[in-house]
C-alpha positions as CSV (number, residue, x, y, z in Angstrom):
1,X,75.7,229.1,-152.2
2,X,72.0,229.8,-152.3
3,X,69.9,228.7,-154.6
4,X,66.8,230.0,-156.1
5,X,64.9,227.0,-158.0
6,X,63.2,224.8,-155.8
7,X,64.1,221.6,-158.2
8,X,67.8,222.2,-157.6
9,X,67.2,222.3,-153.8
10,X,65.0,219.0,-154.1
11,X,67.4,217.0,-156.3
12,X,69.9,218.0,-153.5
13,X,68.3,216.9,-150.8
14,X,67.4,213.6,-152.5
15,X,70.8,213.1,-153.5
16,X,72.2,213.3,-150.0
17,X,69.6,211.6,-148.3
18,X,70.5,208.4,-150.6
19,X,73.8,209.1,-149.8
20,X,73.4,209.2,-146.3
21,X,70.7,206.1,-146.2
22,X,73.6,204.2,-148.5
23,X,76.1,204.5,-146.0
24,X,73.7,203.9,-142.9
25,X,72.5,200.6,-144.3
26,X,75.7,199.3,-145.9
27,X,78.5,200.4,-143.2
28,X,77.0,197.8,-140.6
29,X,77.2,195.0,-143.1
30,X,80.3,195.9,-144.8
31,X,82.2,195.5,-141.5
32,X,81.4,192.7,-140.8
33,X,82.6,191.1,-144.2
34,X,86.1,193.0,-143.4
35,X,86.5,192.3,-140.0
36,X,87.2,189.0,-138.1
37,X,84.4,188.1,-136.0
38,X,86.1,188.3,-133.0
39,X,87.0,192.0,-133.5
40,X,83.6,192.7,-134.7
41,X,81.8,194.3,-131.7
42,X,85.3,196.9,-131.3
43,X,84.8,197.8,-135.1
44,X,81.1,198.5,-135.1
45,X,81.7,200.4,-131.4
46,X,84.4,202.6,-133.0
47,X,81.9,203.1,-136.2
48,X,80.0,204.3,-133.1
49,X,82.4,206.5,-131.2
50,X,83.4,208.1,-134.8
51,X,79.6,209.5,-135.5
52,X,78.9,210.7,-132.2
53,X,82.7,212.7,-132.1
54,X,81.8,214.3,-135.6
55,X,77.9,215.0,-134.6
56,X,79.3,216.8,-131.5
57,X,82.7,218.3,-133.2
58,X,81.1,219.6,-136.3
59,X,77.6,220.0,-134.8
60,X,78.1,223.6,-133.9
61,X,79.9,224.8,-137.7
62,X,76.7,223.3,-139.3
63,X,74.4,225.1,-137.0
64,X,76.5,228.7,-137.2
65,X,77.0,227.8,-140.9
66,X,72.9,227.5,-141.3
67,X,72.4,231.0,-138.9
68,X,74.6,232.4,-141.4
69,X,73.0,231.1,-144.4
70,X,69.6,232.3,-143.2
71,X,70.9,235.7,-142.0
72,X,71.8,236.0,-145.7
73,X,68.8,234.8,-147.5
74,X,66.7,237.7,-145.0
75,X,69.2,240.1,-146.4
76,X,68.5,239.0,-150.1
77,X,64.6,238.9,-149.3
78,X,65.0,242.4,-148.0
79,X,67.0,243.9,-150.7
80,X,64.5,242.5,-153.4
């Protein structure tokens, strides 16, 4: 999708960025309240493991999906 109004493109990025924030703040201390204390350091180390596999699995989609996205906007700039 690309979007032409600058508002819907902010509200977007605010949204996922308090999304995002959420989820980095309250994952760490919601573990914690679900896991024994013994297990704790495994849990937050596979919390870990988890991130880094999708970062470095879905790393390269975003990045060709973005070269995509771009390649189109220069086309629709160009066209206009």
């Amino acid at each position: 999708m690309v979007y032409r109004s600058y508002n819907v493109v902010l509200v977007l990025g605010v949204w996922f960025g308090m999304c995002r924030g959420v989820r980095s703040v309250f994952m760490p201390l919601l573990i914690p309240s679900l896991v024994p204390v013994e297990r704790l350091p495994a849990a937050l180390s596979l919390l870990m493991f988890q991130t880094s596999i999708n970062f470095i699995i879905f790393g390269p989609f975003i990045g060709k999906f973005i070269q995509t996205i771009c390649m189109e906007l220069q086309i629709l700039t160009l066209m206009v």
